[in-house]
Structures are given as structure tokens and as C-alpha cells.
mmJSON file of the N, C-alpha and C atoms, coordinates in Angstrom:
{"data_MODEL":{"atom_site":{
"group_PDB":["ATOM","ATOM","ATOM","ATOM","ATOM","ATOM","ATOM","ATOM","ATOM","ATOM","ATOM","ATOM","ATOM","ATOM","ATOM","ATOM","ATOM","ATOM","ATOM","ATOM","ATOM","ATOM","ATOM","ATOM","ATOM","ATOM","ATOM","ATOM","ATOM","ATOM","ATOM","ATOM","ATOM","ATOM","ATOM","ATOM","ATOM","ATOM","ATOM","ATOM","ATOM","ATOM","ATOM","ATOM","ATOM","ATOM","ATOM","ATOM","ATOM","ATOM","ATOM","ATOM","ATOM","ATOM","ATOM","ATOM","ATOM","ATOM","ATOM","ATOM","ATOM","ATOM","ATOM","ATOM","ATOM","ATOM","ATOM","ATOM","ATOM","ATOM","ATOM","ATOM","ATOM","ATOM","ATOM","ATOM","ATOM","ATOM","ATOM","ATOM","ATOM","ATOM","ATOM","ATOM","ATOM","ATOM","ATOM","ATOM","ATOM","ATOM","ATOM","ATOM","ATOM","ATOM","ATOM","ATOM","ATOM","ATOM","ATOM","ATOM","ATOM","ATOM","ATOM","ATOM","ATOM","ATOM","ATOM","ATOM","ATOM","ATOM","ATOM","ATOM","ATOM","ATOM","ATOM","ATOM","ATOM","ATOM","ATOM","ATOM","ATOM","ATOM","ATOM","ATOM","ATOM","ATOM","ATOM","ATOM","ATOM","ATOM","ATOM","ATOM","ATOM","ATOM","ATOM","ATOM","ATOM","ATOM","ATOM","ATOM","ATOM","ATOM","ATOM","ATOM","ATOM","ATOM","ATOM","ATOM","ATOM","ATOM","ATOM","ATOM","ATOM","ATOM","ATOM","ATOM","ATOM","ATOM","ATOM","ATOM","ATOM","ATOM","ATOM","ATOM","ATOM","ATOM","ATOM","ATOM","ATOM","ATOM","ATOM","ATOM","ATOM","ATOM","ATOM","ATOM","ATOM","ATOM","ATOM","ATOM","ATOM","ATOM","ATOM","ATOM","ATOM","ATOM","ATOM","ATOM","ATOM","ATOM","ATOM","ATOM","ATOM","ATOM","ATOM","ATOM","ATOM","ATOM","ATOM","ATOM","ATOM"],
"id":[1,2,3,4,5,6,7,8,9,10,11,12,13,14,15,16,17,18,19,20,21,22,23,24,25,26,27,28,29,30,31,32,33,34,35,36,37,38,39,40,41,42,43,44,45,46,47,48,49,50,51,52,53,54,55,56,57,58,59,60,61,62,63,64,65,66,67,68,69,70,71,72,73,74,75,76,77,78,79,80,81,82,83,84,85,86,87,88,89,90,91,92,93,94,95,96,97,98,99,100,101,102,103,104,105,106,107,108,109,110,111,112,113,114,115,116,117,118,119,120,121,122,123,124,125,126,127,128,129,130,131,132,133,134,135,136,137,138,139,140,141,142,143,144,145,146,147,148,149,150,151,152,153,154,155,156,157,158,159,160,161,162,163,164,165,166,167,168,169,170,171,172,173,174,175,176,177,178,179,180,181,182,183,184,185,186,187,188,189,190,191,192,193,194,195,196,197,198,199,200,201],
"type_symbol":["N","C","C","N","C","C","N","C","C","N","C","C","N","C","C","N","C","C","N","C","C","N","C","C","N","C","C","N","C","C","N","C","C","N","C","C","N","C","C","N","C","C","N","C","C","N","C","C","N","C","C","N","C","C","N","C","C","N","C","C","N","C","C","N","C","C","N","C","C","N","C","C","N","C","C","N","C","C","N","C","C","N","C","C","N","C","C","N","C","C","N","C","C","N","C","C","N","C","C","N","C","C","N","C","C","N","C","C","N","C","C","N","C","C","N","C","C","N","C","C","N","C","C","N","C","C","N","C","C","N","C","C","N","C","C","N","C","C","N","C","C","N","C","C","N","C","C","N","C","C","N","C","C","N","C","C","N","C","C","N","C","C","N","C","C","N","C","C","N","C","C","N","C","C","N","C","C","N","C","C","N","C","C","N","C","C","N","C","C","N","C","C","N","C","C","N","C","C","N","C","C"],
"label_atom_id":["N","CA","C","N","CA","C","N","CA","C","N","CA","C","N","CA","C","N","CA","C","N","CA","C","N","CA","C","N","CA","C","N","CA","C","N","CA","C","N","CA","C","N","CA","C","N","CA","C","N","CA","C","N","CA","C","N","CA","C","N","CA","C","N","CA","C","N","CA","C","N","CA","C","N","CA","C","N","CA","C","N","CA","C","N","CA","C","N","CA","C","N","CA","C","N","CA","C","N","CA","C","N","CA","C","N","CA","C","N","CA","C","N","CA","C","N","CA","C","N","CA","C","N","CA","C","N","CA","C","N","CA","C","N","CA","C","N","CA","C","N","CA","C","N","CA","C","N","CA","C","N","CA","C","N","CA","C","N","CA","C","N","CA","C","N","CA","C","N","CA","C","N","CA","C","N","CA","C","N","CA","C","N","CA","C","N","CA","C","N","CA","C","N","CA","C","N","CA","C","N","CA","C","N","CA","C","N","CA","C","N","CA","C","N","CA","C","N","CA","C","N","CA","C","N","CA","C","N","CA","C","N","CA","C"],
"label_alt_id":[null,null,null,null,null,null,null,null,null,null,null,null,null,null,null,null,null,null,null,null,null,null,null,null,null,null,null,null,null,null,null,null,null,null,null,null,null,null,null,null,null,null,null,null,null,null,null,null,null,null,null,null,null,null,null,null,null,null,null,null,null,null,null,null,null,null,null,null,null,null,null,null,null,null,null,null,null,null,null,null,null,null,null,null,null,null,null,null,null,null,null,null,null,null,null,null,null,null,null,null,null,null,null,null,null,null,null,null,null,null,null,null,null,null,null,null,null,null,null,null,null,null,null,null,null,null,null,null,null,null,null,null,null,null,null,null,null,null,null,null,null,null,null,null,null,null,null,null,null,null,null,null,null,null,null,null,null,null,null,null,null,null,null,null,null,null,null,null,null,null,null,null,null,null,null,null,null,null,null,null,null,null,null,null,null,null,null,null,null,null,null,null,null,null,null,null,null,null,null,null,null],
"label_comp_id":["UNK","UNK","UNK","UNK","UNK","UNK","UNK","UNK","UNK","UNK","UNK","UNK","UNK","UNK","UNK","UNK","UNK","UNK","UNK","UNK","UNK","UNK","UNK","UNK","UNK","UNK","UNK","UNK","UNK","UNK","UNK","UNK","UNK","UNK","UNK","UNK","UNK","UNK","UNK","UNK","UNK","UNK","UNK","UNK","UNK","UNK","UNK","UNK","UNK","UNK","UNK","UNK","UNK","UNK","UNK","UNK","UNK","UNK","UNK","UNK","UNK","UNK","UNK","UNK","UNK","UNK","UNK","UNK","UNK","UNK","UNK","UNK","UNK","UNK","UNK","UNK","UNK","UNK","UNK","UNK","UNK","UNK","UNK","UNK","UNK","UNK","UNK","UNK","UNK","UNK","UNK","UNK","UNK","UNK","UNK","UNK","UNK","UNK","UNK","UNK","UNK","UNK","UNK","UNK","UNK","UNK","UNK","UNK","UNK","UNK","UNK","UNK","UNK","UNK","UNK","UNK","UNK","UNK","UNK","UNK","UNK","UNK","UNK","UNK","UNK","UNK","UNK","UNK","UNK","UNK","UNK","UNK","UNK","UNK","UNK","UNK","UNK","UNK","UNK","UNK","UNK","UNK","UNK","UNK","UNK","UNK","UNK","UNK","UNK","UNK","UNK","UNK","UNK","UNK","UNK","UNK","UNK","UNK","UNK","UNK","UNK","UNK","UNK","UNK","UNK","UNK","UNK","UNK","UNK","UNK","UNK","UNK","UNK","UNK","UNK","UNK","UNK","UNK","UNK","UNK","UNK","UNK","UNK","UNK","UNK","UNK","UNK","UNK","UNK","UNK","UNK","UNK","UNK","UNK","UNK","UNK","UNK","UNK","UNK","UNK","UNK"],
"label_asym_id":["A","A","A","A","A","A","A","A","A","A","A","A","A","A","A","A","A","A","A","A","A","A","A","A","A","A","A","A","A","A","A","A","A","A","A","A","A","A","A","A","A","A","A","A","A","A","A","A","A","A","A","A","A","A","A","A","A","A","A","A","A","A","A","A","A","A","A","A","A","A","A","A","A","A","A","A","A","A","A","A","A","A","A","A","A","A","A","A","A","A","A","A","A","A","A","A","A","A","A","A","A","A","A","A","A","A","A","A","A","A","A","A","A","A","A","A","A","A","A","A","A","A","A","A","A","A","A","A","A","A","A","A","A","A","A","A","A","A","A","A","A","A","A","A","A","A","A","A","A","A","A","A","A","A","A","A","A","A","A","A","A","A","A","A","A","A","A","A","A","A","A","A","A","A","A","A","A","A","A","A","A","A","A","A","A","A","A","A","A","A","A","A","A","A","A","A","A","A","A","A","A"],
"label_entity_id":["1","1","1","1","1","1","1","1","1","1","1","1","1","1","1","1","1","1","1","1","1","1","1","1","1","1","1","1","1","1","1","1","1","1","1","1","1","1","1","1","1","1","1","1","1","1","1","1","1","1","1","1","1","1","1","1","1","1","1","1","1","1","1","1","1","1","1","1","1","1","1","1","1","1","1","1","1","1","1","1","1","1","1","1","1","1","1","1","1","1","1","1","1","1","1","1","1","1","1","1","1","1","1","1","1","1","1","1","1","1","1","1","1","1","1","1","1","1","1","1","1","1","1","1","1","1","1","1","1","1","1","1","1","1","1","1","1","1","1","1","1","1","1","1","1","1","1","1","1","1","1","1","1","1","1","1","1","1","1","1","1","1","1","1","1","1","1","1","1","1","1","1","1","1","1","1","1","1","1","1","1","1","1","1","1","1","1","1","1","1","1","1","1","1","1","1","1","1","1","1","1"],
"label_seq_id":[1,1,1,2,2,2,3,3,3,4,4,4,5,5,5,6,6,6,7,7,7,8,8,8,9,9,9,10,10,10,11,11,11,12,12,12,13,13,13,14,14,14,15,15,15,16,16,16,17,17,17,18,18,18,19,19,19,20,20,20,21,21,21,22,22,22,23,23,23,24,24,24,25,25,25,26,26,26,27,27,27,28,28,28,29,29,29,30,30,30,31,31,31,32,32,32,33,33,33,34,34,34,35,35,35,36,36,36,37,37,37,38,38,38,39,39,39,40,40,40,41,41,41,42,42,42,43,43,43,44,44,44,45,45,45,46,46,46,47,47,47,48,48,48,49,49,49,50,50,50,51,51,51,52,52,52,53,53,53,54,54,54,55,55,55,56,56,56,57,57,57,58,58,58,59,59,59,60,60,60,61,61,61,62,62,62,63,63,63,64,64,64,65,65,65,66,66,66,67,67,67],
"pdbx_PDB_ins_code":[null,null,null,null,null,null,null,null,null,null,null,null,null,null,null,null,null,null,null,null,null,null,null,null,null,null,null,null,null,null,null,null,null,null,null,null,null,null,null,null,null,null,null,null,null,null,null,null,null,null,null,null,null,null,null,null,null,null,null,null,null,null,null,null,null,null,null,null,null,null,null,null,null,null,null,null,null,null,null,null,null,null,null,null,null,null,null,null,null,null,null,null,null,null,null,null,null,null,null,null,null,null,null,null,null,null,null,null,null,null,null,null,null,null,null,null,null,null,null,null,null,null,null,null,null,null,null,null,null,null,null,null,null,null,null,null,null,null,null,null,null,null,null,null,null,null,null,null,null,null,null,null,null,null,null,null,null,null,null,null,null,null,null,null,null,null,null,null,null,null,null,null,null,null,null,null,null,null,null,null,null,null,null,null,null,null,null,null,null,null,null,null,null,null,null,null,null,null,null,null,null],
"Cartn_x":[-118.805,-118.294,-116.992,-115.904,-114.68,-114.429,-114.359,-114.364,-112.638,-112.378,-111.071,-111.063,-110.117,-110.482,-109.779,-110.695,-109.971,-109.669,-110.489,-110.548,-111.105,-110.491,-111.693,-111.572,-112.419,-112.774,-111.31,-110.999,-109.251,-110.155,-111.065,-111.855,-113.042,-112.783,-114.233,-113.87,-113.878,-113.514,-114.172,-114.148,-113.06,-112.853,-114.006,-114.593,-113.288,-113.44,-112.61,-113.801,-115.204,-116.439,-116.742,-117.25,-117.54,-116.328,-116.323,-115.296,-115.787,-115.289,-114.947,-114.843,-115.36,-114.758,-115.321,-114.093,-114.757,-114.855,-115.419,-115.742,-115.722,-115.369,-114.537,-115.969,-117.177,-118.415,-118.437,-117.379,-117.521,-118.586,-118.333,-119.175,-118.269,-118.983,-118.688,-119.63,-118.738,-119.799,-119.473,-120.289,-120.117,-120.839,-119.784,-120.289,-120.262,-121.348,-121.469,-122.934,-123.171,-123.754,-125.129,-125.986,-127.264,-128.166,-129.38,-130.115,-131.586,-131.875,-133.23,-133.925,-133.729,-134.414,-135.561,-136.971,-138.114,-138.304,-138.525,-138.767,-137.182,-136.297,-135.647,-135.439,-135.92,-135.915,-137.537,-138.452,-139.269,-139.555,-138.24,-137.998,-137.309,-136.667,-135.684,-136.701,-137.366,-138.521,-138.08,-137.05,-135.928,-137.137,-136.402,-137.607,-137.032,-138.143,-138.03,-136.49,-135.663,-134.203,-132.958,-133.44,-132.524,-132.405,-131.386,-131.228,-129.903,-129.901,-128.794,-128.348,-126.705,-125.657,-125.726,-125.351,-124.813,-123.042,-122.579,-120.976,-120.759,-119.563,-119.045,-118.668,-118.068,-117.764,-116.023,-115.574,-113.85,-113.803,-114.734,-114.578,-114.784,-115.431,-115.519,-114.273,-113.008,-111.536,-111.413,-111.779,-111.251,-112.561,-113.159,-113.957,-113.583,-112.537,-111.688,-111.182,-111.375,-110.989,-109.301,-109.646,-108.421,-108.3,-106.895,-106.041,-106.403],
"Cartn_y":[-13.76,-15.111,-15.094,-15.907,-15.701,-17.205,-17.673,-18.884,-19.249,-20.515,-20.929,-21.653,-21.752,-23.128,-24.269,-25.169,-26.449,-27.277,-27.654,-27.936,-28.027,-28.034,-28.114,-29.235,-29.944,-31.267,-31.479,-31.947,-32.303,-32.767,-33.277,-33.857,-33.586,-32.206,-31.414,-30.503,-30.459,-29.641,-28.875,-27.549,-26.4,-25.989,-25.716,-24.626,-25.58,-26.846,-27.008,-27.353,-26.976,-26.636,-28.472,-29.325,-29.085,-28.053,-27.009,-26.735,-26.567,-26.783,-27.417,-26.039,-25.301,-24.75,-24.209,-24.282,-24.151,-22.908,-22.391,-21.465,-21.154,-19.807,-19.504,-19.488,-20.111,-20.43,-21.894,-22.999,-24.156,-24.789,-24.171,-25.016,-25.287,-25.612,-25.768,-25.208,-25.006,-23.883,-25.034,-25.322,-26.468,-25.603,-25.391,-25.056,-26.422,-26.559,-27.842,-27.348,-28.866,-28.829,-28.865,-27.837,-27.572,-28.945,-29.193,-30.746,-29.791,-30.319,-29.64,-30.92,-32.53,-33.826,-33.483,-33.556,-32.926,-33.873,-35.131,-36.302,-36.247,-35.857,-35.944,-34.371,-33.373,-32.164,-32.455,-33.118,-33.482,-34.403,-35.618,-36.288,-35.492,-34.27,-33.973,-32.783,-32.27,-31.168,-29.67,-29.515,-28.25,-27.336,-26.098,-25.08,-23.899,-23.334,-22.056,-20.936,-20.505,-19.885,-21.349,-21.899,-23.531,-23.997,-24.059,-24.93,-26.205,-27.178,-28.23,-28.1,-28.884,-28.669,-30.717,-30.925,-32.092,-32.197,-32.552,-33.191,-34.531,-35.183,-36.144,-37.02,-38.12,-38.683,-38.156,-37.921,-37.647,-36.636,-35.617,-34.797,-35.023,-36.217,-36.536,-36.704,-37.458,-36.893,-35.708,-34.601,-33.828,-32.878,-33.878,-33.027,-33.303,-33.147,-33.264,-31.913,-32.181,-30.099,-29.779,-28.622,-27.567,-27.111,-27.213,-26.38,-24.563],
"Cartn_z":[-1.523,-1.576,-2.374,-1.549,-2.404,-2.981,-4.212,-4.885,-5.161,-4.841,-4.476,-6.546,-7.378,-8.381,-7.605,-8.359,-7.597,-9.017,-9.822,-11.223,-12.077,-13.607,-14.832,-15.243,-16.36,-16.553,-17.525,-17.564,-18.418,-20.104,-19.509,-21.041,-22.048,-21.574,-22.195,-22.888,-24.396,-25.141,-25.826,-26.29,-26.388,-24.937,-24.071,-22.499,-21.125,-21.471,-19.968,-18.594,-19.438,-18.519,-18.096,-17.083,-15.592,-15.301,-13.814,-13.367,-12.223,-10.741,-9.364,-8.656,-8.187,-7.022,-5.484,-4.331,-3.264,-2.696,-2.041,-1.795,0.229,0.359,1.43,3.185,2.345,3.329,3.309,3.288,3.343,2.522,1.218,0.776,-1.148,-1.73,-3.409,-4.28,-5.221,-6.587,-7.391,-8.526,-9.988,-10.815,-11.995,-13.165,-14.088,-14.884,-15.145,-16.37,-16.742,-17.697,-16.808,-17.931,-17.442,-17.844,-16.46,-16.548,-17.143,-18.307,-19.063,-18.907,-18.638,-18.803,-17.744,-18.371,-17.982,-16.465,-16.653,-16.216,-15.176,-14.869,-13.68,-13.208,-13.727,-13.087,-12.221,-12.541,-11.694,-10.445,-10.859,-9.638,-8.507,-8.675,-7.586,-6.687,-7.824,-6.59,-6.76,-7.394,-7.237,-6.723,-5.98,-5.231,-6.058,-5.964,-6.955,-5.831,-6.976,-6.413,-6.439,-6.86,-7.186,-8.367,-8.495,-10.096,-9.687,-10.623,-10.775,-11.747,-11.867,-12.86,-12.704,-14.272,-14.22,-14.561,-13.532,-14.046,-13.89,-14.815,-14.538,-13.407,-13.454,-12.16,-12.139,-13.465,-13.675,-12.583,-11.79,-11.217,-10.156,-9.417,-7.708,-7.07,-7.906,-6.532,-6.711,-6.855,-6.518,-5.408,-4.879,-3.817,-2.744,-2.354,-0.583,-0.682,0.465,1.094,1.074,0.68,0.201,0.639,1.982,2.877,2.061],
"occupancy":[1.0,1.0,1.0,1.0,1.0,1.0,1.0,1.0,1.0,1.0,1.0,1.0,1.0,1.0,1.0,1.0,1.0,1.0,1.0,1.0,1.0,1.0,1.0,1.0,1.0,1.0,1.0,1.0,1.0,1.0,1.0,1.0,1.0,1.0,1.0,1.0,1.0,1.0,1.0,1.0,1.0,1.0,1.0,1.0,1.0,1.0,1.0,1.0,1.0,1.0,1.0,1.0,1.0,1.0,1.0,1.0,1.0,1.0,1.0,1.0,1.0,1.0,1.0,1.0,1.0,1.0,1.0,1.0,1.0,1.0,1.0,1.0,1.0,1.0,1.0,1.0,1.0,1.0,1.0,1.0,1.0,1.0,1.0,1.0,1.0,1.0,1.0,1.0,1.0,1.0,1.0,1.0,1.0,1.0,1.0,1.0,1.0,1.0,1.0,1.0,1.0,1.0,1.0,1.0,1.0,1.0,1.0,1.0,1.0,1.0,1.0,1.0,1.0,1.0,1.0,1.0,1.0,1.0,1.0,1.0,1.0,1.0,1.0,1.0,1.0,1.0,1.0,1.0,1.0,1.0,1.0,1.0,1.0,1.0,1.0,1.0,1.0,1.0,1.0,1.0,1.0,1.0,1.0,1.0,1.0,1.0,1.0,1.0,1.0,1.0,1.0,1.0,1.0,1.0,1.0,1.0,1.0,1.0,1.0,1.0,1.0,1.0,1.0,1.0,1.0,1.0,1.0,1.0,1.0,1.0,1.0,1.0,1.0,1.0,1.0,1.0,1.0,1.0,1.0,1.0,1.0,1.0,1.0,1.0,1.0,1.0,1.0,1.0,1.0,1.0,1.0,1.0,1.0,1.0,1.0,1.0,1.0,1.0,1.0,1.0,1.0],
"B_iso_or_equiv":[0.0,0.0,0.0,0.0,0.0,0.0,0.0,0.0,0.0,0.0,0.0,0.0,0.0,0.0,0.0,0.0,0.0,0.0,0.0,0.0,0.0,0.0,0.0,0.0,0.0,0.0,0.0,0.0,0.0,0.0,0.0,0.0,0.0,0.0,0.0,0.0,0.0,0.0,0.0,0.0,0.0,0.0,0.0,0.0,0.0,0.0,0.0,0.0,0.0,0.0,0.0,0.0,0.0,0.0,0.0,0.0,0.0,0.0,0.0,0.0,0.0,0.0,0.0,0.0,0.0,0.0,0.0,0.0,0.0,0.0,0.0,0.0,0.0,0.0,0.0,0.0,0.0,0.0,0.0,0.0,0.0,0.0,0.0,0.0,0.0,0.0,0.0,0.0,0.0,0.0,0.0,0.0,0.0,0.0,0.0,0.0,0.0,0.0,0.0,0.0,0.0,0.0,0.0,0.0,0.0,0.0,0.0,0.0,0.0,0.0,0.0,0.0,0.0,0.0,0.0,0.0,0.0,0.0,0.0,0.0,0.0,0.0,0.0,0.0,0.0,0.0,0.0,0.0,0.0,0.0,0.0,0.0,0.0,0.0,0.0,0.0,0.0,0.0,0.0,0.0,0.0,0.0,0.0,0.0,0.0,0.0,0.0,0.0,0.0,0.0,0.0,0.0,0.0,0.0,0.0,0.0,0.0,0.0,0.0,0.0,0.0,0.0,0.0,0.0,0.0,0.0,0.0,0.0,0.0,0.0,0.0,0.0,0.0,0.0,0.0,0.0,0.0,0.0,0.0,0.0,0.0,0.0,0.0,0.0,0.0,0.0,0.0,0.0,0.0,0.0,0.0,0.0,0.0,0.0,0.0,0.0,0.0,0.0,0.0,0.0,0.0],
"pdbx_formal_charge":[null,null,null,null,null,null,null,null,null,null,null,null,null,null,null,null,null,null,null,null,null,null,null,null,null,null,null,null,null,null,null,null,null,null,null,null,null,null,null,null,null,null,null,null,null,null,null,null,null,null,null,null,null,null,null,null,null,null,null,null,null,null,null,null,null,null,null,null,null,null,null,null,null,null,null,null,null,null,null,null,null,null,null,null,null,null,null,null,null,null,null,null,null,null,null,null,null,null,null,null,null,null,null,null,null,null,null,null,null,null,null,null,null,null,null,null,null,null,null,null,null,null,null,null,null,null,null,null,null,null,null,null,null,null,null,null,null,null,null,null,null,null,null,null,null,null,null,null,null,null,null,null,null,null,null,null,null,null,null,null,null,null,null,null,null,null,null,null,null,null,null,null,null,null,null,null,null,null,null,null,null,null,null,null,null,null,null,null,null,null,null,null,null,null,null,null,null,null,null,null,null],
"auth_seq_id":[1,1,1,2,2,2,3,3,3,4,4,4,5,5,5,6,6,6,7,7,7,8,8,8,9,9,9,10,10,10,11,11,11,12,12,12,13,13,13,14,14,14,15,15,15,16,16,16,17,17,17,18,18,18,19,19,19,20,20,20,21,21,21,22,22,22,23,23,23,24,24,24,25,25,25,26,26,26,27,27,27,28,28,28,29,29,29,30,30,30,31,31,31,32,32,32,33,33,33,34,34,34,35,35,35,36,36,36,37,37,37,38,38,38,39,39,39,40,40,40,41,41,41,42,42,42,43,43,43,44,44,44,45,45,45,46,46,46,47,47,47,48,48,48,49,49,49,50,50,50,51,51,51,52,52,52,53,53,53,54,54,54,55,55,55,56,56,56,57,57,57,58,58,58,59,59,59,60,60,60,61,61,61,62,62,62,63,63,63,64,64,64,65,65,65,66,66,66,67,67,67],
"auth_comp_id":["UNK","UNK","UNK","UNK","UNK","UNK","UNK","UNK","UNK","UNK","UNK","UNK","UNK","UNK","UNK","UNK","UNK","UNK","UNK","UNK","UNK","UNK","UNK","UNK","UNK","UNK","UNK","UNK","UNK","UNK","UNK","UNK","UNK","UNK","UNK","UNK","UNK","UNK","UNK","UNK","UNK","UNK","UNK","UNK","UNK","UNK","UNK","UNK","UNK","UNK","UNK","UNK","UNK","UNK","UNK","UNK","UNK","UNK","UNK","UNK","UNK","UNK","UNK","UNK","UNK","UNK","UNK","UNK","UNK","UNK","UNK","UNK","UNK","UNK","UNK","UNK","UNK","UNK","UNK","UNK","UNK","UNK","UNK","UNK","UNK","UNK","UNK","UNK","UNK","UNK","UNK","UNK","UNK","UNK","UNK","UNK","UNK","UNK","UNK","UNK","UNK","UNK","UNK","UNK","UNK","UNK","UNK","UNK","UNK","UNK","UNK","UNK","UNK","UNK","UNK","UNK","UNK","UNK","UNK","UNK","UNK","UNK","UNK","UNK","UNK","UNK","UNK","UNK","UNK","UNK","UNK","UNK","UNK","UNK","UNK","UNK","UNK","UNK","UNK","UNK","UNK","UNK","UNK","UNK","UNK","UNK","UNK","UNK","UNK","UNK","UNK","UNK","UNK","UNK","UNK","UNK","UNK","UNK","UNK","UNK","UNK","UNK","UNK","UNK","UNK","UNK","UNK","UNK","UNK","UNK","UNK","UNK","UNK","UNK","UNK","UNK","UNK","UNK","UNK","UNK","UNK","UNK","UNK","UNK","UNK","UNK","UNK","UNK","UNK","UNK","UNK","UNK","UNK","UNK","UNK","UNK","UNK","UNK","UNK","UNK","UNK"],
"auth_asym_id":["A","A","A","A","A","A","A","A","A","A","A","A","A","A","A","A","A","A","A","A","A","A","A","A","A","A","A","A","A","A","A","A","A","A","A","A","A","A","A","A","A","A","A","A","A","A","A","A","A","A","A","A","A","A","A","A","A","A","A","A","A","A","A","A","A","A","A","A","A","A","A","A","A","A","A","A","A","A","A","A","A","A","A","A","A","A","A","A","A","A","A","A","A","A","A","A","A","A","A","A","A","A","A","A","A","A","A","A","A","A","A","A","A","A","A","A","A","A","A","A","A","A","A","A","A","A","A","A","A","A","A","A","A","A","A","A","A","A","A","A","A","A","A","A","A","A","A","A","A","A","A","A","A","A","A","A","A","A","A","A","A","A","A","A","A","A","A","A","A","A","A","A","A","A","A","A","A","A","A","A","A","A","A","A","A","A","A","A","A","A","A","A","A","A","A","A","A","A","A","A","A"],
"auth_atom_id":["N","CA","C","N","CA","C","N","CA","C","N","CA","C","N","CA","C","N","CA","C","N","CA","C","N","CA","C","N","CA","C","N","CA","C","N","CA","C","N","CA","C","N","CA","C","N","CA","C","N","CA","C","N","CA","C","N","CA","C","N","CA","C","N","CA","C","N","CA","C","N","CA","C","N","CA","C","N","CA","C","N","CA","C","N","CA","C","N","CA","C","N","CA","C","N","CA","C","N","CA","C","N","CA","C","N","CA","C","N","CA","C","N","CA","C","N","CA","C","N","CA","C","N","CA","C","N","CA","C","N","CA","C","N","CA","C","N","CA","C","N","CA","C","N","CA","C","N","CA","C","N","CA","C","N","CA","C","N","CA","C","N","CA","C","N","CA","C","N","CA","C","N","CA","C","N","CA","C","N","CA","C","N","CA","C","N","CA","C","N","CA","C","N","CA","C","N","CA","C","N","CA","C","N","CA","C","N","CA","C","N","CA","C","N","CA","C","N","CA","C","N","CA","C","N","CA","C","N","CA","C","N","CA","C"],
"pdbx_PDB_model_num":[1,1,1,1,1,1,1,1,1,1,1,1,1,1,1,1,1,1,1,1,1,1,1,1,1,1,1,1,1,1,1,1,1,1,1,1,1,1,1,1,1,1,1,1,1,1,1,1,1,1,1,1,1,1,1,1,1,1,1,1,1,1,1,1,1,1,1,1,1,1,1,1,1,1,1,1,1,1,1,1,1,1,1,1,1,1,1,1,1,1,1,1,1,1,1,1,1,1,1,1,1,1,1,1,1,1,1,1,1,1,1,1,1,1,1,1,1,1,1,1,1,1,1,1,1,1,1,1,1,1,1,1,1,1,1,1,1,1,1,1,1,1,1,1,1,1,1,1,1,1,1,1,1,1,1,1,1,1,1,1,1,1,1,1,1,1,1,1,1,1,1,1,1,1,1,1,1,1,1,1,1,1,1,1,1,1,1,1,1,1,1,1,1,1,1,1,1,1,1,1,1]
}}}
């Protein structure tokens, strides 16, 4: 998998961490803050080989595709 950056959070300090990128199988990678909240890692079902990242909303324009 070849990972394109697209962006880091402008407002997260020291790391720069959410950071955005797409990747050359049409899809997106998010590095982001890890969800440990017991009570919504149980609403979503995650299947074992799955995990979720939480990011901001400062980071949704920039999910339109990159020539």
C-alpha cells in the first residue's frame, strides 16, 4: 500500500497527530486518537482485526479526492 499525506491537524500539539491520508487502493488511512470509551467501542461491534481512530471535524474538508 502506497499512502499519499493529505493532512495533519493544524491544532494538535506537540505530534500534528489526527493525520489524513489516502492511499493508492482508493481508500484512506487516519491516524488519530485511539477510542478506549468502553460503552461506544460496544455500540459499534468492531470485529476482531478492526480497530477505530477518533478525529476531529477540523479534518472532514479535507476528505475529497486527490488528483
Amino acid at each position: 500500500m502506497k499512502l499519499q499525506f493529505i493532512a495533519k491537524d493544524p491544532n494538535s500539539e506537540p505530534s500534528g497527530s489526527p493525520t489524513l491520508y489516502r492511499t493508492d487502493r482508493d481508500s484512506w488511512v487516519v491516524q488519530g486518537w485511539v477510542v478506549t470509551d468502553p460503552d461506544a467501542l460496544a455500540a459499534m461491534n468492531i470485529p476482531k482485526g478492526e480497530s477505530c481512530v477518533e478525529i476531529p471535524d477540523r479534518l472532514i474538508p479535507f476528505f475529497q479526492h486527490q488528483p
